[in-house]
C-alpha positions in Angstrom: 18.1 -5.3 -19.9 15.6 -5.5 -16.9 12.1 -6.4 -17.7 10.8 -2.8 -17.0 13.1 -1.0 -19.1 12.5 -3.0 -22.2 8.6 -1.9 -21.8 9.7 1.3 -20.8 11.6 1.4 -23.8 8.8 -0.1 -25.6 8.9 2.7 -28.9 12.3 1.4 -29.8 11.6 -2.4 -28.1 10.5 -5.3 -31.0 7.1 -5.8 -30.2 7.0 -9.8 -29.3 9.9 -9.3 -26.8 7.6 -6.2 -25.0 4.8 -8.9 -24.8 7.7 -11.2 -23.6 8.2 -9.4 -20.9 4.4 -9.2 -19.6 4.4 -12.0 -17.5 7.6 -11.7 -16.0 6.2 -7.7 -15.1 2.8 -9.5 -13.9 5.1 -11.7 -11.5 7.0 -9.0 -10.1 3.5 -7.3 -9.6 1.7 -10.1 -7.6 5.5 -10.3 -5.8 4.3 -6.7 -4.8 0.9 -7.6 -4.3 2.2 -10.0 -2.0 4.3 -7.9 0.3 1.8 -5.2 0.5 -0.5 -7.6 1.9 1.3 -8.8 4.3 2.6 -5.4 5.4 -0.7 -4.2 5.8 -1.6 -7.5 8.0 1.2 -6.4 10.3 -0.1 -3.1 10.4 -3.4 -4.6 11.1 -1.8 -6.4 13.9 0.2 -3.2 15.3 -2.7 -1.3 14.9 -5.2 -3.4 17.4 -2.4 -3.5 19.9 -2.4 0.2 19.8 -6.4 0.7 20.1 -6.5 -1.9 23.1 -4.2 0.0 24.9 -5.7 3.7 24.4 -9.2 2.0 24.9 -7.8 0.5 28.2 -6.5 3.6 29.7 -10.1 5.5 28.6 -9.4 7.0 25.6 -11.0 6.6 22.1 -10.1 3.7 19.9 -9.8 6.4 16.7 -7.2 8.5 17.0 -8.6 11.1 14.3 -5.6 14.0 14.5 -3.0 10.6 13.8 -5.6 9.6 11.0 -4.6 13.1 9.4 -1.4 12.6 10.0 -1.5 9.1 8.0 -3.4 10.7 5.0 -0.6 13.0 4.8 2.6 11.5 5.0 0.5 9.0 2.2 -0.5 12.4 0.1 3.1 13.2 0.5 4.4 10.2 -0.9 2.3 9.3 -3.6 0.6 12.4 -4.6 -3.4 13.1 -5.0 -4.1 9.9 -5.3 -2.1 8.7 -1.8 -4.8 9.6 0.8 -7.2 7.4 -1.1 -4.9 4.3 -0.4 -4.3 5.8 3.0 -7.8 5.4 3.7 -8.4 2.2 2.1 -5.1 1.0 4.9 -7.0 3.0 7.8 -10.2 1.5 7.1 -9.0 -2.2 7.3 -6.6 -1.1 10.4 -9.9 0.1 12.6 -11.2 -3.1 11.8 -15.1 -3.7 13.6 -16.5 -0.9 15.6 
């Protein structure tokens, strides 16, 4: 049985393997943690390129209609709570003004 379904299963689960299974769950979550961060540097990096070259051909660096789009497609796929973590991405992607 996988790590997450024992503590899914945690009602019918004996309670020392659940709390087993914690720091193989906190593991796979700082594996996460991991990737996210360096997704979000790459985004980062993508992100500069593309405000350098509208900057350079005189437009804005913000992009505030693509900003919407961003906090939808998150709002999409993660719910209410998604455009909050969109933000949070944007605001590290504009980096310094």
């Amino acid at each position: 049985m996988a790590p997450a379904d024992i503590v899914a299963d945690a009602p019918h689960a004996d309670t020392a393997e659940v709390l087993d299974m914690i720091p193989v769950l906190r593991e796979q979550i700082d594996a996460l943690d991991a990737a996210i961060i360096r997704l979000v540097a790459e985004r980062v990096r993508v992100s500069k390129r593309i405000q350098t070259a509208r900057v350079n051909s005189g437009g804005a660096r913000v992009e505030l209609g693509r900003e919407r789009v961003v906090l939808g497609s998150y709002r999409d796929g993660l719910g209410p709570a998604g455009p909050t973590l969109a933000e949070a991405v944007l605001q590290v992607c504009r980096g310094s003004r």
